[in-house]
N, C-alpha and C positions, 0 to 999 in steps of 0.2 A: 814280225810281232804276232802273237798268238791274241786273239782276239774272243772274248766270250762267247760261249755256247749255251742255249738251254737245251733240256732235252725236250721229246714227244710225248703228247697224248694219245692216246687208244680211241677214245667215244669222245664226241661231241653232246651237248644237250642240242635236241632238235629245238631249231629257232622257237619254233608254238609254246613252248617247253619254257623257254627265258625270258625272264625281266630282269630289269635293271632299272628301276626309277632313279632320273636325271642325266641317263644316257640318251640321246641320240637312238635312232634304230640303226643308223650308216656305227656309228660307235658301237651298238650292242652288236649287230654283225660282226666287226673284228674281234670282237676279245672272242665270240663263237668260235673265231678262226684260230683263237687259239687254241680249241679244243684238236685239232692236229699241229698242236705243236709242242704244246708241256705235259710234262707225263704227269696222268692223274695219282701218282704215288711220289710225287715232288713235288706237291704245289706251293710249296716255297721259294723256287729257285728265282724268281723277279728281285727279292728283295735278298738273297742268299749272293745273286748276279752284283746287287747295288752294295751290299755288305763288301763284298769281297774286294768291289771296286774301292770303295772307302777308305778299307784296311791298305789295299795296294796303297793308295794316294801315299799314306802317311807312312809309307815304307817299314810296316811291320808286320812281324810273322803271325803265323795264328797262334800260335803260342803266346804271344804279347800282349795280342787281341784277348786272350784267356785272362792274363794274368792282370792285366787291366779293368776286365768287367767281373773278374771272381768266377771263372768256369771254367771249364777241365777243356783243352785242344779239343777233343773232340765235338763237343758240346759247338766250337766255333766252326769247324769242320762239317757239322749238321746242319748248324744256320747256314752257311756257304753252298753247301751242295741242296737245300732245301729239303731236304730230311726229317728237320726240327724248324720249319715254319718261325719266321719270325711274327707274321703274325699270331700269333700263338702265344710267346710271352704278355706278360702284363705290360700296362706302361710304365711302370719303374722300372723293370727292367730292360724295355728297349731303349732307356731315358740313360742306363746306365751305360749301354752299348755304344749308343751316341757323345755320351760327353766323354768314354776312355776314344776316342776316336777324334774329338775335337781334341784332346788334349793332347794327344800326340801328335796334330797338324794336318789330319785329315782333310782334302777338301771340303769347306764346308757346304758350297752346294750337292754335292754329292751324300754327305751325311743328311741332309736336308731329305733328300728323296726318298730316305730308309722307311717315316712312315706309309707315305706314298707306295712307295711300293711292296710295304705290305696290306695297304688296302691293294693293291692293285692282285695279290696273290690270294684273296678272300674272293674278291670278285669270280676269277677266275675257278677258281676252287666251287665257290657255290654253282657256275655254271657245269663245270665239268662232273659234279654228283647232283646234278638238276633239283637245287635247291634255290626257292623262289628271295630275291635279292632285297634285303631292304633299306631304305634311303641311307642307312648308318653302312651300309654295306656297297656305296659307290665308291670311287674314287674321289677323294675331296675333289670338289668343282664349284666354291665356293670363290675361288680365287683364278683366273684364268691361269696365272702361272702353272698354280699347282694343277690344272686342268689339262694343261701342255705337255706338265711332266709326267701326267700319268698316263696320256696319251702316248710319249712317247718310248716308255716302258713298256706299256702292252705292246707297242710295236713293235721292238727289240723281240719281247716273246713270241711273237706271231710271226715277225720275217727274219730275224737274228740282223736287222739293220741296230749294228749299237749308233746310241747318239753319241753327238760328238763327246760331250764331257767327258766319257766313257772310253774314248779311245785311245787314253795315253796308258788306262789302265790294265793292262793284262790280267787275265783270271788268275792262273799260278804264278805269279808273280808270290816268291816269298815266302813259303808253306813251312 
């Protein structure tokens, strides 16, 4: 079984360099470490990673995934490969991505994480262009759950350990 990949980053922000209000420092040191490991010209693939997963779950093409949220393949193809940042859409729009993905049977905890893991591609993203992070710009960690999960998505980025949920779903799966 083929199992997700992110790509690399080039530069790190030097630690003196990053905050992260409501991190940990042992926590703000890893997602630094993700600065050798997602390419700072993809800093979408966390949440492009958990899309893709999504769409596998509920066994549709990206075409479907297109024609369900109103966007052209490539458009979902951008999201996937993090080209086009999902965090980057509005929230109606990632509202829309979500519910054509509930509706066709997507695991739902895995659509769950899509916010999540697009904070978790902002965070990353503000560190790797050494931009100072603000409390709106953590990982929700209001709830331990979603604390976990986005723990253990930056993980995935940092060591390419997928978690378990993540493992039935292969990345190409389905294109």
């Amino acid at each position: 079984m083929h199992v997700q990949s992110m790509p690399t980053i080039d530069e790190a922000v030097p630690p003196h360099e990053a905050t992260a209000p409501g991190l940990t420092e042992t926590e703000l040191q890893a997602v630094m470490a993700a600065a050798a490991v997602v390419d700072a010209s993809t800093t979408g693939v966390i949440a492009g990673a958990v899309l893709a997963a999504a769409r596998n779950s509920a066994g549709m093409s990206t075409q479907e995934l297109a024609r369900r949220a109103g966007v052209s393949p490539q458009i979902v193809t951008g999201w996937e490969d993090g080209t086009r940042p999902l965090c980057a859409l509005v929230p109606d729009q990632l509202t829309r991505v979500e519910t054509a993905l509930s509706q066709a049977g997507a695991d739902p905890g895995i659509v769950a994480d899509l916010p999540i893991a697009s904070e978790c591609d902002m965070l990353v993203a503000g560190l790797v262009h050494g931009l100072e992070l603000l409390p709106a710009d953590v990982p929700s960690a209001d709830e331990d759950d979603a604390r976990t999960r986005a723990r253990e998505l930056l993980g995935w980025a940092i060591t390419g350990l997928v978690p378990q949920r993540y493992a039935a779903y292969p990345r190409h799966a389905r294109h």
